[in-house]
C-alpha positions as CSV (number, residue, x, y, z in Angstrom):
1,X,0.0,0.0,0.0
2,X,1.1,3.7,-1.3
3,X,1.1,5.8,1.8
4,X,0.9,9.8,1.5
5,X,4.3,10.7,1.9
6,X,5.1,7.6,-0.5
7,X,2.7,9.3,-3.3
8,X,3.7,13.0,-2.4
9,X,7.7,12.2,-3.0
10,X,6.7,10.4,-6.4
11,X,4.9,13.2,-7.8
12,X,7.6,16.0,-6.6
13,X,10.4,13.5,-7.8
14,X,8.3,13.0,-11.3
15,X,8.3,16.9,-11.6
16,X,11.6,17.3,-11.2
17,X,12.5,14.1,-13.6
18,X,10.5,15.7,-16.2
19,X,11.9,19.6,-15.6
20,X,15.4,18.1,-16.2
21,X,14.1,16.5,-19.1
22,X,12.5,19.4,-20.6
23,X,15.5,21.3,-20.0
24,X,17.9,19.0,-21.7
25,X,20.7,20.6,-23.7
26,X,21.5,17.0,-26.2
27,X,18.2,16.7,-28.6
28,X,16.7,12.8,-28.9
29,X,14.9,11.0,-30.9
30,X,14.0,14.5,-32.5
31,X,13.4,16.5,-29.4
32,X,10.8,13.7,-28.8
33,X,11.9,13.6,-24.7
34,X,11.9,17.1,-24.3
35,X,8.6,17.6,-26.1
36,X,6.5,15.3,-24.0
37,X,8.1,16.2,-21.0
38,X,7.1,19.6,-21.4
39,X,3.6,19.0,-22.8
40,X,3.2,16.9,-19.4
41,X,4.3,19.3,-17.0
42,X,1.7,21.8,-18.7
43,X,-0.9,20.0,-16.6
44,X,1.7,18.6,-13.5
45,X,0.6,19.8,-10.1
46,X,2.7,22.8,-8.4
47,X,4.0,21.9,-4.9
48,X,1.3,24.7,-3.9
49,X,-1.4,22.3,-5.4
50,X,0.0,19.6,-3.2
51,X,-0.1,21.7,-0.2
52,X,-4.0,22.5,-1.2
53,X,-4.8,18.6,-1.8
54,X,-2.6,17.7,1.4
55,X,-4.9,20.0,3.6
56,X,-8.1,18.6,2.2
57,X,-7.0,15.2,1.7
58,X,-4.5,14.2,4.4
59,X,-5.3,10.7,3.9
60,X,-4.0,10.5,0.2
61,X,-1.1,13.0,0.4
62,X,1.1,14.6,2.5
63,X,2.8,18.2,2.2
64,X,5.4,18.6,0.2
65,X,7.6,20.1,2.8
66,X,7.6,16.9,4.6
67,X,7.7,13.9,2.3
68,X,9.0,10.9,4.4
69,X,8.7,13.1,7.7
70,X,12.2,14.8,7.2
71,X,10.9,17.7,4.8
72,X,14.3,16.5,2.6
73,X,14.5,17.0,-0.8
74,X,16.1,14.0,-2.9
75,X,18.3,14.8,-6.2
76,X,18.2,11.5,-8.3
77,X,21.1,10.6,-10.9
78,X,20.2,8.2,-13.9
79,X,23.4,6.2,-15.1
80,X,22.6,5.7,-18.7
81,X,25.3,2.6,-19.2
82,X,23.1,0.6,-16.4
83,X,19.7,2.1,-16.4
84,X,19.6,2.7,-12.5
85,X,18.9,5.7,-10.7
86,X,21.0,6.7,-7.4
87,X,20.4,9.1,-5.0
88,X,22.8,12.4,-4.8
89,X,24.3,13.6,-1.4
């Protein structure tokens, strides 16, 4: 089961996957990445919205200032070579 802060740090850690994305200097598959990235984030919740569905909804979210109870923000690194994802300190 998907608790809160579980949900809340997936959607803030989606935003930001998909604000690096849209911000990427090398071009793929024809701008193709970039393009849906942006079109997405068009209609992604602001942390502001998730403060606003956190108050109303406690149950399904939690605020954004305190996903996982330590109000830390986690910077992900993608390794291309081995498709994994690792945490920055």
């Amino acid at each position: 089961m998907t608790t809160p802060a579980e949900r809340t740090k997936a959607v803030l850690g989606t935003r930001d996957f998909l604000e690096i994305l849209s911000r990427a200097d090398e071009v793929t598959i024809h701008g193709l990445v970039q393009s849906v990235a942006a079109s997405l984030l068009r209609h992604y919740p602001l942390k502001v919205d998730l403060d606003l569905s956190a108050a109303a909804l406690p149950t399904v979210w939690a605020p954004p200032s305190t996903p996982g109870g330590k109000g830390e923000h986690v910077a992900l690194e993608f390794n291309l070579v081995h498709q994994t994802w690792t945490v920055k300190k």
